[in-house]
C-alpha positions, -999 to 999 in steps of 0.1 A, spaced: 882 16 431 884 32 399 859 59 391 846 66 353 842 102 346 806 116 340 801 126 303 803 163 294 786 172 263 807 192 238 837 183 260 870 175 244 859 137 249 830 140 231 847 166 199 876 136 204 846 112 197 831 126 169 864 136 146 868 99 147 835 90 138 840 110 111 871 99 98 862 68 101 829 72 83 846 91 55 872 64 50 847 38 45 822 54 25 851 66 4 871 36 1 838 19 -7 833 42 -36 867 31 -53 852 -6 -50 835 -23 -83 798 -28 -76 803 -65 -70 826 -50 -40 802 -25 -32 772 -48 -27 795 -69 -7 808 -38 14 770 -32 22 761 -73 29 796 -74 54 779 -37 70 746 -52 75 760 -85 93 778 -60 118 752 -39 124 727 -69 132 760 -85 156 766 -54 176 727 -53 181 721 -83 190 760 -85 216 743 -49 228 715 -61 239 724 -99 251 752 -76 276 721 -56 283 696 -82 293 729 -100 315 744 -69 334 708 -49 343 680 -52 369 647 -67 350 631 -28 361 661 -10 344 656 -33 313 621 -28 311 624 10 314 655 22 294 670 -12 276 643 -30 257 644 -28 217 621 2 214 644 34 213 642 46 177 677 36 176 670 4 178 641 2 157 668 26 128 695 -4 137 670 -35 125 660 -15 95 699 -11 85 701 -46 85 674 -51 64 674 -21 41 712 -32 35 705 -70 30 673 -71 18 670 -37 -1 636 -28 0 628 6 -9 607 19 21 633 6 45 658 22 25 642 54 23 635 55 65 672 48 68 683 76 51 663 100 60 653 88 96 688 88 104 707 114 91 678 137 110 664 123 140 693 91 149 725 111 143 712 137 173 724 105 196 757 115 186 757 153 188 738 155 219 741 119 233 719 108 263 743 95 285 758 95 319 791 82 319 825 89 298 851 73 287 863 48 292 836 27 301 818 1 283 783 17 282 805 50 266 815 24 235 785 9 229 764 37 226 790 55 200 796 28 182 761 20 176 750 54 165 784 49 143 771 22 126 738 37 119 758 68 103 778 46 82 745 23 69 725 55 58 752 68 39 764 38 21 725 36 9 728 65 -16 765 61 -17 773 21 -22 742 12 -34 717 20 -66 690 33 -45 671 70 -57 646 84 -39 613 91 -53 594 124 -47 570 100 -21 596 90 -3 601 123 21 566 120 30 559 81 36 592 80 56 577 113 79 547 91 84 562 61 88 586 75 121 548 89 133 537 58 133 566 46 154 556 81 182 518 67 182 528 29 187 554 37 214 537 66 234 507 39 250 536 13 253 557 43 277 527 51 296 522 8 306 561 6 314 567 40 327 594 44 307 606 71 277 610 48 247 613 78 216 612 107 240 573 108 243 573 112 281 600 139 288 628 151 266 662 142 271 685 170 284 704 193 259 681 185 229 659 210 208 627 190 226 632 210 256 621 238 244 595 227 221 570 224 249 553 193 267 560 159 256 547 145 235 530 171 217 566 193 209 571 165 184 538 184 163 559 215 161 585 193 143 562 183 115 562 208 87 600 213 102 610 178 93 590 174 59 607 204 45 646 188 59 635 157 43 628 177 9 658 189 13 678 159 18 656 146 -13 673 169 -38 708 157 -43 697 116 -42 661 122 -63 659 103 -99 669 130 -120 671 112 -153 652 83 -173 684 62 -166 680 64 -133 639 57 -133 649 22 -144 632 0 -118 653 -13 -90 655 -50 -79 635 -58 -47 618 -18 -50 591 -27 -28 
């Protein structure tokens, strides 16, 4: 019987993994920036509809290939993964601004972790190895083609509400963990070979991340703010 490999963080596999995540996401987001913005908006509709596939095909395999205990505890809809993937879908299709705004800045801090220090088991090639990469792909791709491929501008409110917003997500899931026994958002223990080992005991290590994740968000504020009164005009389905 063939035996998959166990997955080695930083490994070849996993450097392999990423360079092609990359390239991939820089060919898209480029060749979506060459596109009219008729093409652009169509780009983004097209990236939503995958995203909301894959998670819905993820889960369904899920549900049919796992014990109802393993679901319960590591493959229901709460990882904040999940929870990012739903709001691509939306803040793609549907545009509001608040899901727009957790996208990018919930994602390109806390989601894209899953694919520097992924919390997995096996390697390539097996299916669970796939699934989880391309799925923290597609959430890459999504928060990038918000400032990128669409008109969206963050306001000077937006690092802040989205900081409270993924708190509210810690205090909604942490009772849920505690009824299941499981680790939905890493408020029970933290996964292996992330910064949350050493930040303590769960969940309270996520409290020395506060002030640390409202100055990143600043920071990632600065190059897609509304610099101009061109760019204040209001944007269609804002709220």
């Amino acid at each position: 019987m063939f035996e998959y490999s166990r997955f080695v963080m930083w490994s070849p596999t996993h450097l392999y993994t990423l360079l092609v995540i990359a390239l991939i996401t820089t060919a898209l987001i480029w060749g979506g920036r060459c596109l009219s913005a008729h093409g652009q908006n169509k780009l983004c509709k097209g990236l939503a509809l995958v995203v909301l596939f894959f998670y819905i095909a993820e889960y369904t395999w899920k549900f049919c290939t796992n014990s109802p205990t393993h679901i319960i505890k590591e493959d229901l809809p709460l990882h904040f993964c999940s929870v990012m993937a739903l709001l691509c879908f939306i803040a793609l299709w549907w545009e509001p601004r608040w899901a727009r705004s957790l996208v990018y800045f919930g994602v390109l801090s806390a989601s894209i972790q899953g694919l520097l220090t992924p919390a997995i088991s096996y390697g390539f090639p097996r299916l669970d190895f796939f699934v989880f990469f391309i799925s923290h792909s597609l959430l890459l791709i999504s928060a990038l083609a918000i400032p990128f491929l669409t008109e969206w501008k963050a306001k000077a409110k937006d690092p802040l509400r989205s900081v409270i917003l993924m708190n509210v997500y810690l205090i909604v899931i942490h009772p849920i963990n505690l009824c299941l026994g499981s680790n939905y958002g890493y408020t029970v223990h933290a996964p292996a070979g992330t910064i949350l080992e050493n930040l303590g005991t769960a969940p309270w290590y996520y409290l020395w991340l506060e002030l640390p994740a409202l100055a990143l968000f600043y920071l990632m504020y600065l190059p897609v703010r509304r610099s101009s009164p061109k760019q204040a005009i209001p944007e269609q389905h804002d709220e």
